[in-house]
C-alpha positions in Angstrom: 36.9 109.4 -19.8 35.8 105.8 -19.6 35.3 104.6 -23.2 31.6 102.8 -22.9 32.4 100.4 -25.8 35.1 98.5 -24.6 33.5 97.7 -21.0 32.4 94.4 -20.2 28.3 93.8 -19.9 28.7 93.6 -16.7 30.5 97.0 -15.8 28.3 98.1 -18.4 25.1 97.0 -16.7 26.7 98.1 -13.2 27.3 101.9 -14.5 23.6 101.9 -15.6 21.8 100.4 -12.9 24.1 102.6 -10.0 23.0 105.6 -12.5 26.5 106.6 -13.3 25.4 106.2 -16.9 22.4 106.1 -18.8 21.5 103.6 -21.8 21.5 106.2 -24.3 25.0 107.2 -23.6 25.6 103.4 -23.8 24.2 103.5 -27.1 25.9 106.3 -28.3 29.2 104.9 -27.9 28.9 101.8 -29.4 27.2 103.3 -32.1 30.3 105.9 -32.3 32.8 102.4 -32.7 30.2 100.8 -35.2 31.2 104.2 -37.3 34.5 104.0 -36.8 35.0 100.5 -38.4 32.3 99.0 -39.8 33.2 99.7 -43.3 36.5 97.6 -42.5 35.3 95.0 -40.2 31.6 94.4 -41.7 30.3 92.2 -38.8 26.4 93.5 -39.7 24.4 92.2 -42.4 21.9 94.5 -40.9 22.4 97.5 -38.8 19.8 100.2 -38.1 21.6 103.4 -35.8 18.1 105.3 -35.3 16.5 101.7 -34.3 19.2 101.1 -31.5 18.6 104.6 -30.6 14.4 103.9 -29.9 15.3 101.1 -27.9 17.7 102.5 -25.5 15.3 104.6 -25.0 12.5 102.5 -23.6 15.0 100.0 -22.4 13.9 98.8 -19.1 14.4 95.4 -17.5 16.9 93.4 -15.9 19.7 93.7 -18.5 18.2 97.2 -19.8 21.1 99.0 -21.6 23.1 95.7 -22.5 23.4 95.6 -26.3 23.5 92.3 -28.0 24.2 91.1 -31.3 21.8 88.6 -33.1 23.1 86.3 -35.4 21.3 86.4 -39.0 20.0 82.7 -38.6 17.4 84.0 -35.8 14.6 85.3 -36.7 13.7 89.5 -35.2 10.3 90.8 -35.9 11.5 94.7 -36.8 14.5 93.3 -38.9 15.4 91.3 -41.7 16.3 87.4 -41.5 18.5 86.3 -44.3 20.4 83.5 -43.3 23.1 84.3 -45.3 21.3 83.6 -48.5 20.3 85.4 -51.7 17.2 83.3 -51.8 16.2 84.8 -48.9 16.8 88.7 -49.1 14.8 90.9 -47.9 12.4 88.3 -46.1 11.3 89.4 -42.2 9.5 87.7 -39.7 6.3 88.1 -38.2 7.8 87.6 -34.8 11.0 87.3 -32.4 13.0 84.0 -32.5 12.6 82.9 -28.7 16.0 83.6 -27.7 15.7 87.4 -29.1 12.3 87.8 -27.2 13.6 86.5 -23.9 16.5 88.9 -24.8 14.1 91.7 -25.4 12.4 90.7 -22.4 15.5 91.0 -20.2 15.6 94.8 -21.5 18.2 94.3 -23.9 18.6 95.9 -27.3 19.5 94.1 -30.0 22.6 95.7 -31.8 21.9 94.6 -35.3 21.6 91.2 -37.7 25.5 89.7 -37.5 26.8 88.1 -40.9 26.6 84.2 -41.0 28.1 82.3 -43.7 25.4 80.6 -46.4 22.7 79.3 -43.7 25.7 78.6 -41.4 27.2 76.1 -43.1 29.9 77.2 -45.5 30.2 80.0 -48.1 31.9 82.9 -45.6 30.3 86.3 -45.7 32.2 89.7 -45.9 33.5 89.4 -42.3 37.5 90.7 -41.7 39.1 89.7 -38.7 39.1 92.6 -35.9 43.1 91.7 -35.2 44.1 92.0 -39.1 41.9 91.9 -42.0 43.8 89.9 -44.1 42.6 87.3 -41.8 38.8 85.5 -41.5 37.5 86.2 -37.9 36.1 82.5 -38.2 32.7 81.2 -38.7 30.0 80.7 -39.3 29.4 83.1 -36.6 31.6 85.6 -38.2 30.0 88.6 -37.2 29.5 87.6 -34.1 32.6 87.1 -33.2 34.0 90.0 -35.0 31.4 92.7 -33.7 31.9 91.5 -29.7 36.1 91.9 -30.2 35.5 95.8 -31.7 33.3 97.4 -29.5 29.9 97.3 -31.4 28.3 95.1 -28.9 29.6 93.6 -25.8 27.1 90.3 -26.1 26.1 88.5 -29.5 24.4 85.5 -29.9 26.0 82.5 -32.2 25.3 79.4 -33.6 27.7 76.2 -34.0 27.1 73.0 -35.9 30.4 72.0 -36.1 32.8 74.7 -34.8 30.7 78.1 -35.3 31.3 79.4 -32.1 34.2 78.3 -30.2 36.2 78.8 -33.5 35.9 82.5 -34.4 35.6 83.3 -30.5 38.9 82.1 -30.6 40.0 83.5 -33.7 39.0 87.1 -32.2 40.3 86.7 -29.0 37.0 87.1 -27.3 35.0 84.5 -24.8 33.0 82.0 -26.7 30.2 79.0 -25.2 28.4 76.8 -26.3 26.0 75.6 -24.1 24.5 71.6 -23.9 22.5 70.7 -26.2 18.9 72.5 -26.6 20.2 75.1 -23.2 18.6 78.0 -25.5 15.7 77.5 -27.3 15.8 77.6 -31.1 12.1 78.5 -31.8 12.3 80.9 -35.0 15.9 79.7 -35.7 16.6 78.5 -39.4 17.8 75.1 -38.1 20.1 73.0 -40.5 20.8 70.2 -38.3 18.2 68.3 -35.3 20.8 66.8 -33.8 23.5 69.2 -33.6 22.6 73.0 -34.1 23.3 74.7 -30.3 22.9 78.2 -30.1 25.8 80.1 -27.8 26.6 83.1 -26.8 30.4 85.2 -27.3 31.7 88.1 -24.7 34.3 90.0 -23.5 33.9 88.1 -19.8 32.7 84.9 -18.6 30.7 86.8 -16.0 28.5 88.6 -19.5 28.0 84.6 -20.6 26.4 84.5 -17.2 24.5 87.0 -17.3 23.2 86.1 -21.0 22.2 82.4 -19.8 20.1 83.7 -17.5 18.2 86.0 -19.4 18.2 83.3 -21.9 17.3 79.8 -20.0 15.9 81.5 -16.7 18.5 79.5 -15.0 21.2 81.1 -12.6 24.7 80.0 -13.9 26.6 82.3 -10.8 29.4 84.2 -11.3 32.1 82.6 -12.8 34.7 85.1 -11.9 34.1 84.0 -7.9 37.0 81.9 -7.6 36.0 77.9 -5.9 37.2 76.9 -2.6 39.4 74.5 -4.4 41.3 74.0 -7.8 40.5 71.6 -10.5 41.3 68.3 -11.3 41.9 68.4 -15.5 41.8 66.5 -17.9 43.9 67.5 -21.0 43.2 66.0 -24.4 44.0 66.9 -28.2 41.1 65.2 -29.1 40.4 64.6 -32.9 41.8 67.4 -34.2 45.5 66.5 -32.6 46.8 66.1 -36.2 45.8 69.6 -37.3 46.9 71.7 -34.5 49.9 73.7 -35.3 53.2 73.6 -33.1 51.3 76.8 -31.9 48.5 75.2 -30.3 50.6 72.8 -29.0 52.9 75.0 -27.1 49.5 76.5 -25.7 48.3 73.7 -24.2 51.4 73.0 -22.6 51.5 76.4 -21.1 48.4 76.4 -19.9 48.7 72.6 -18.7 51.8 73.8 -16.2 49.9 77.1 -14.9 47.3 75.3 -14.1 49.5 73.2 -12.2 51.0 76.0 -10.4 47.7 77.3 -9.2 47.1 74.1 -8.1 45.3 71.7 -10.1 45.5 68.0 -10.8 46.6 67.6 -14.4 46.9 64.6 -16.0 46.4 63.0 -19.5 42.8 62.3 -20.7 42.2 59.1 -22.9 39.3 59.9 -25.3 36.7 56.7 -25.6 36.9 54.8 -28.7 33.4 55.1 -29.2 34.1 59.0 -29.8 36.4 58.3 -33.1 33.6 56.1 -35.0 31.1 59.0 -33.6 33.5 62.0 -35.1 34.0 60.2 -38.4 30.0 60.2 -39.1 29.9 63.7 -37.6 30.0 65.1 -41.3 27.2 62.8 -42.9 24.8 63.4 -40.1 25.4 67.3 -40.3 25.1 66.9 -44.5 21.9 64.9 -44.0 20.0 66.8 -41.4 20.6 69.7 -43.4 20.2 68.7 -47.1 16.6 67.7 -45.6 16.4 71.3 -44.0 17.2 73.0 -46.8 14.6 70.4 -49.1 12.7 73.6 -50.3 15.5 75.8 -51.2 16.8 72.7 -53.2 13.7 72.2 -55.0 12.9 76.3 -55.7 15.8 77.7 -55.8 18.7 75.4 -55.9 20.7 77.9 -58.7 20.7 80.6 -55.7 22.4 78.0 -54.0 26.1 78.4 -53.6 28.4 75.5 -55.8 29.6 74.4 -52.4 26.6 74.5 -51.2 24.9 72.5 -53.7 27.4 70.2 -54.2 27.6 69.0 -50.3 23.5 68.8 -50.1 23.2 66.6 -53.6 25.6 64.2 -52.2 23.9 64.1 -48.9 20.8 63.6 -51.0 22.2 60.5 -52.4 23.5 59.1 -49.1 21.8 56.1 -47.7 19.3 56.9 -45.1 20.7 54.2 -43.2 23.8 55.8 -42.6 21.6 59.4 -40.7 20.8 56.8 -38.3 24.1 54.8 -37.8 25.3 58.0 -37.1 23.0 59.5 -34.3 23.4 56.2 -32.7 26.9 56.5 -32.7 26.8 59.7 -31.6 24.2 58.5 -28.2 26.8 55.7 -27.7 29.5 58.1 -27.7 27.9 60.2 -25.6 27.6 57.9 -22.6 31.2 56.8 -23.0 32.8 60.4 -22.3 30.3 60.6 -19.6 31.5 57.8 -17.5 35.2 58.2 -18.8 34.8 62.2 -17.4 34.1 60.8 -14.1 36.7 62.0 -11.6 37.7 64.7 -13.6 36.2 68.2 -13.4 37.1 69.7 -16.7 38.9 68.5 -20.2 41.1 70.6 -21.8 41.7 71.0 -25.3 41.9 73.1 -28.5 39.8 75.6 -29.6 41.2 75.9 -32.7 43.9 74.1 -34.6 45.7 78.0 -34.7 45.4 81.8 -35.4 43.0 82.7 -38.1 44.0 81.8 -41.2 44.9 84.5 -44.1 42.2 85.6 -46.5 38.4 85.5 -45.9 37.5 82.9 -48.5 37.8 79.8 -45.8 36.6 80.4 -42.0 39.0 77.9 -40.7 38.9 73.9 -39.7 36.4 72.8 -37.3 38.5 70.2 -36.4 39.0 70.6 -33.1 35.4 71.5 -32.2 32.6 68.9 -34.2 33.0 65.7 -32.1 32.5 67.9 -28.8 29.5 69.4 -30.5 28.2 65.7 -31.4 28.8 65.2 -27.7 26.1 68.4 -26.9 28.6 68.4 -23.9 29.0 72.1 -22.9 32.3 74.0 -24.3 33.8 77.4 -23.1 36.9 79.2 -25.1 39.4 81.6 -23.4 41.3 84.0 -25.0 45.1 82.8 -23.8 48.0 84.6 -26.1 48.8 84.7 -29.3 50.4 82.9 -32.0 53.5 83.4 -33.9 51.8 86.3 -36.1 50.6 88.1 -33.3 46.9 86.9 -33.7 44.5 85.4 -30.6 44.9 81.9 -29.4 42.3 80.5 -27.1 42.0 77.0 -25.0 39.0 75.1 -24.8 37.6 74.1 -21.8 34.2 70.9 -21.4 32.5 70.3 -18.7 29.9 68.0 -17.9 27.2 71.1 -16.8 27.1 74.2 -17.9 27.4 76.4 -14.9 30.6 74.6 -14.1 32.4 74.5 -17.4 31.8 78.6 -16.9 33.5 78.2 -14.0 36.2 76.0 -14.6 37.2 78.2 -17.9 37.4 80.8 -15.2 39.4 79.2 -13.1 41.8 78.1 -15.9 41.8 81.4 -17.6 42.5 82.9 -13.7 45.7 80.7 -13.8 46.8 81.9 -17.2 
């Protein structure tokens, strides 16, 4: 008997629409793997069985019978929004974040609230890593990642900043994007920071990102599993985090650098613009900033509910000088035109998603390293799961394009070589 939680979206979606199955069966089983190891795994902050039940039952639409998970810094009209906080406990919203309508829209049902770390920033959440867990699954979007590699939903919407989805998609050995810049709207998001917050999407297929995107932008982002009529030309880079990534990683990219070659590509060595290094190093003040001014009411009402981290980081952006917020989104603009024209020629980079497996314990969701100066960029960035490490726990590659709908593809094409 086919077991309905571990299918893709898509052969999920296939089974429902040819009638083969029906949602309620759907979301029976993934309810049945929510049992099984929530209590271990703890991906939901919220989680309502009877509530996913009503809604497979009416589902209809498009994606109707495709569960998705919601991370806790969007806002759902029939379910808590907690961001991760104490200070905010209990609160609900009068309405649907725009991404969770359009994915009610679409006829999907949304699995539960996933576990964030403190307003998606740093102090982790309960969140064990679906491989061992001893390990962190990542973060911030722990749960996310974490609920899409056991069975409990095959979709989940996620959140990065710095590294908050490519990281623990990685870390779970699960398909992670994040979009450009601003792709999916975050109306009725808790946003920390303007100029960097992208909201992506995690999966067990590239083909699921698709079909998410669309139900999420309206735009058609194809198949990615279709292969091209040609291979690749590649351009492979450590990037910033280089002196982070573990012998590993390093290994990885190698390995994935000579199967692309095999299957055809044209791989040769990327030179990252120096505008991208000035642009990386003020990646950290610009996040601090941007949020210390987000979080301005929670510092002024409830800064004790705060975490010490937490605090610490936003009283220091506080003191900052605003002059430095604006050197740094107009590094960032400069850098962005520089990897623009230095991209030219190349279809893809290739890179890190991570500087290694997860690390051991859940008090620290890993470096972002590898991930924050490609987010600065709001240049599109797919992970693919692509082995494991040397303690048997995912590795994934990262994979930037200069469009969304081709750095799908692309990642499809390189994980197809793999």
């Amino acid at each position: 008997m086919t077991d309905l939680s571990r299918l893709t979206a898509t052969e999920t979606l296939s089974r429902v629409q040819s009638g083969r199955t029906d949602p309620r069966q759907v979301a029976e089983a993934l309810l049945e793997a929510v049992a099984a190891r929530e209590n271990v795994l703890r991906a939901f902050v919220w989680h309502d069985a009877d509530a996913v039940r009503a809604q497979a039952a009416r589902a209809t639409g498009p994606l109707a019978g495709i569960h998705i998970g919601v991370k806790d810094v969007l806002d759902t009209a029939d379910q808590p929004s907690q961001y991760g906080s104490p200070i905010w406990a209990g609160h609900r919203s009068r309405t649907d974040s725009a991404a969770v309508a359009l994915a009610r829209r679409a006829g999907m049902v949304i699995a539960g609230k996933t576990v964030t770390t403190e307003f998606a920033t740093r102090f982790p959440g309960p969140t064990t890593n679906p491989h061992d867990p001893r390990h962190t699954p990542g973060g911030s979007s722990s749960g996310s990642a974490a609920g899409v590699a056991a069975g409990f939903f095959p979709l989940a919407i996620a959140t990065q900043t710095g590294g908050s989805v490519i990281r623990p998609a990685a870390f779970c050995g699960v398909h992670g994007f994040k979009p450009s810049f601003g792709a999916i709207h975050r109306g009725g998001m808790k946003v920390m920071s303007e100029s960097l917050d992208t909201i992506g999407l995690m999966a067990r297929s590239l083909d699921d990102i698709a079909l998410g995107m669309r139900a999420l932008t309206g735009r058609d982002h194809g198949r990615p599993s279709e292969r091209p009529d040609r291979a690749p030309r590649i351009g492979v880079t450590m990037g910033p985090g280089e002196a982070l990534c573990g012998e590993e990683t390093r290994a990885l990219i190698h390995r994935v650098e000579e199967a692309a070659r095999r299957a055809g590509a044209v791989v040769e060595p990327f030179a990252m613009p120096s505008e991208c290094a000035e642009a990386n190093a003020l990646h950290p003040f610009v996040m601090n900033m941007e949020s210390a001014d987000a979080l301005a009411w929670e510092m002024d009402h409830a800064r004790a509910l705060l975490s010490p981290v937490l605090r610490e980081k936003m009283e220091g952006a506080m003191a900052e000088d605003p002059a430095k917020l604006v050197a740094g989104r107009v590094a960032f603009v400069a850098a962005r035109r520089a990897i623009v024209a230095a991209m030219q020629g190349f279809d893809v980079l290739l890179t890190a998603s991570a500087p290694g497996e997860a690390p051991e314990g859940i008090g620290w969701t890993g470096d972002p390293g590898c991930n924050s100066l490609w987010t600065a960029l709001h240049l599109p960035c797919v992970t693919v799961p692509a082995g494991k490490g040397p303690k048997g726990l995912p590795l994934g590659v990262q994979v930037v394009a200069a469009d969304d709908a081709a750095a799908l593809r692309w990642a499809a094409w390189v994980e197809a070589a793999l």
